[in-house]
C-alpha positions as CSV (number, residue, x, y, z in Angstrom):
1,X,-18.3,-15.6,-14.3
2,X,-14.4,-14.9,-13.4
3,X,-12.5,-17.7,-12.3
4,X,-12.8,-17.9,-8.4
5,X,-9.0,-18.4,-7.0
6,X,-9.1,-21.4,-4.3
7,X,-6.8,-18.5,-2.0
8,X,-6.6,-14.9,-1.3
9,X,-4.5,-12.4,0.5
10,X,-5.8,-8.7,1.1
11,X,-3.0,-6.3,2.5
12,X,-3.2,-2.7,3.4
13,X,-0.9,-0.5,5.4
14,X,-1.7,-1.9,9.0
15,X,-4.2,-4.6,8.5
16,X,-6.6,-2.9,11.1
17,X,-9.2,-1.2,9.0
18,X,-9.0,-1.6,5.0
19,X,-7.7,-5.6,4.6
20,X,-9.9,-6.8,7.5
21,X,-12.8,-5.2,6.1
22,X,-12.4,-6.9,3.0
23,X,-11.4,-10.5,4.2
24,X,-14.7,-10.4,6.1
25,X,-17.0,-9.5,3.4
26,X,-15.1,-12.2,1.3
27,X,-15.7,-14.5,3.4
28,X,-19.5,-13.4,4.3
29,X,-20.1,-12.7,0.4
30,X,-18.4,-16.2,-1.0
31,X,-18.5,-18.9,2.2
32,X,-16.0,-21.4,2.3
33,X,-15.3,-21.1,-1.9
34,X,-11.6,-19.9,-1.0
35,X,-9.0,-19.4,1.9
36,X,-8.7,-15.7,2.9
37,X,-6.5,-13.9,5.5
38,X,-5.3,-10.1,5.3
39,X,-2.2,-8.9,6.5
40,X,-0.5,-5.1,6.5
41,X,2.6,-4.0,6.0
42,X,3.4,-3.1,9.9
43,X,1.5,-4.7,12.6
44,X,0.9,-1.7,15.1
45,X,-2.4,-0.7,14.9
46,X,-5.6,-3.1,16.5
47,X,-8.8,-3.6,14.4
48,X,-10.2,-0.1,14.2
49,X,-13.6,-0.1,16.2
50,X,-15.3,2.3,13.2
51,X,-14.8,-0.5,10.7
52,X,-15.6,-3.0,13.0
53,X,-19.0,-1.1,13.6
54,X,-20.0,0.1,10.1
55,X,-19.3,-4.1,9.1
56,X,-21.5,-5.3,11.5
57,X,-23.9,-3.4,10.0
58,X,-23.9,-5.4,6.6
59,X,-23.8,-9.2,9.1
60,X,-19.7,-8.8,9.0
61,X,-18.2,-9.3,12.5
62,X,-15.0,-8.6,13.2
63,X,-14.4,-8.2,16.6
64,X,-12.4,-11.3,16.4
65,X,-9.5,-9.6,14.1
66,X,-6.2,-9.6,15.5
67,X,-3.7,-7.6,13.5
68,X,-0.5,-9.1,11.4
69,X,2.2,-8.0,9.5
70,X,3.5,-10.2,6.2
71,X,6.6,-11.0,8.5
72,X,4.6,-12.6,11.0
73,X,2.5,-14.7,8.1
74,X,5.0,-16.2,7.0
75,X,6.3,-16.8,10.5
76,X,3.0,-18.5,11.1
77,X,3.4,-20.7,8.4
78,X,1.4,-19.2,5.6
79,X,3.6,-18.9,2.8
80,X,3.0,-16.2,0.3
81,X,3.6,-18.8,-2.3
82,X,0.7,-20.3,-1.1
83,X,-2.0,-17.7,-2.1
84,X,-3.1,-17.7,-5.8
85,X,-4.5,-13.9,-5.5
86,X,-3.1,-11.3,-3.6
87,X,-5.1,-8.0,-3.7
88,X,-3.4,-4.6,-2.2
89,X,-5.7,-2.0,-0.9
90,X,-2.7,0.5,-0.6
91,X,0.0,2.2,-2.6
92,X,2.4,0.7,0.2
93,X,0.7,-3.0,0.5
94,X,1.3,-2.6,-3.2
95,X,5.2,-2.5,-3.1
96,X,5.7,-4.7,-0.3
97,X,3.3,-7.2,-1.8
98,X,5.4,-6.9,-5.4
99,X,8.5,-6.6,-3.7
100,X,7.9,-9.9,-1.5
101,X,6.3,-12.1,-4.7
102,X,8.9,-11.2,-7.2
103,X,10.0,-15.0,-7.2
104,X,6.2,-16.3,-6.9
105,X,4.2,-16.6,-10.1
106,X,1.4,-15.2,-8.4
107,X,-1.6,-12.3,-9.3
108,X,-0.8,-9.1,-7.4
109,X,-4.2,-7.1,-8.1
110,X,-4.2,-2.9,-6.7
111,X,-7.2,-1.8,-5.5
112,X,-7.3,2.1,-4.7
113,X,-9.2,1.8,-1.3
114,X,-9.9,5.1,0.5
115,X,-8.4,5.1,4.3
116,X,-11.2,6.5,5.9
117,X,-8.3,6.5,9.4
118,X,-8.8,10.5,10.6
119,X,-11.4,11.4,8.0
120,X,-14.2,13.4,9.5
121,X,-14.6,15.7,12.9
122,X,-17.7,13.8,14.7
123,X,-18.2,10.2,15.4
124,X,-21.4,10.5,12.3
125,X,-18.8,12.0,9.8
126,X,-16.4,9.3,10.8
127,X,-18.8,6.5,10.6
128,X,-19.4,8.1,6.9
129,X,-16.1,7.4,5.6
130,X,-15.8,4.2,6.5
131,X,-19.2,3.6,5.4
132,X,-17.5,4.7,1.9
133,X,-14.5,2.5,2.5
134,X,-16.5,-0.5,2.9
135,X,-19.0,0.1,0.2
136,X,-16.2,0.4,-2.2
137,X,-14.1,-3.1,-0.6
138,X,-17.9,-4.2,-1.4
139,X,-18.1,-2.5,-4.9
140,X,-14.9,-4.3,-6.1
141,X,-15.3,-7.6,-4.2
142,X,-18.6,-7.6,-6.6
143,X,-17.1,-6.7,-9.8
144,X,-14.5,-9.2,-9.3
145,X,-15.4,-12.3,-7.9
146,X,-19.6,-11.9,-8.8
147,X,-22.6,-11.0,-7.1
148,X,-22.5,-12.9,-3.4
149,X,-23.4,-16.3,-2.8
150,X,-23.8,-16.7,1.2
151,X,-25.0,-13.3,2.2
């Protein structure tokens, strides 16, 4: 079993599908084992309403979500310093996330989530993709951290 870090940060590009997505299916899978929060690299994009439907669908709510950038973390008191595991789901969340821990000896993990954002002409083939995004934030989350223990 991998060592479960006590804290974790998901980031993507605008925190409103990918890094949501995953912080609640951490928290869902694993309970109360470790802190989570997700930020993005901009804040200027709300929760995306096809991840917040195709995550209900798997007990994940997150209708709740409201959007933040790594600026306005830190603003809010969260220091990066803080998190023993940060996880990008982006080639950009990536960068920033490397570029803003350089002094921090923390993990920066990648994970090469698809952004399902303008995939697909109709709502079904929409809903698809980001049934594939959150199946593999699901996939991952698995392989890393174990099978779940709340669900």
């Amino acid at each position: 079993m991998p060592e479960f870090p006590q804290s974790v940060l998901f980031c993507c590009d605008h925190n409103a599908t990918r890094s949501p997505m995953a912080e609640g299916m951490m928290k869902k899978f694993y309970g109360r084992q470790t802190y989570v929060q997700s930020v993005g690299v901009k804040n200027d994009l709300e929760i995306d309403g096809f991840a917040v439907s195709v995550c209900a669908e798997v007990g994940v709510n997150l209708e709740r979500h409201r959007s933040r950038s790594f600026t306005e973390l830190q603003e809010w008191g969260d220091d990066l310093g803080a998190f023993d595991l940060i996880i990008a789901l982006s080639p950009a969340a990536l960068r920033q996330a490397q570029e803003l821990t350089r002094f921090y000896h923390l993990e920066v993990e990648y994970w090469p989530i698809m952004d399902p954002t303008g995939l697909g002409e109709t709502r079904e083939a929409r809903l698809s993709a980001y049934r594939q995004t959150r199946d593999q934030i699901r996939d991952h989350l698995i392989k890393r951290f174990g099978p779940p223990t709340e669900e």
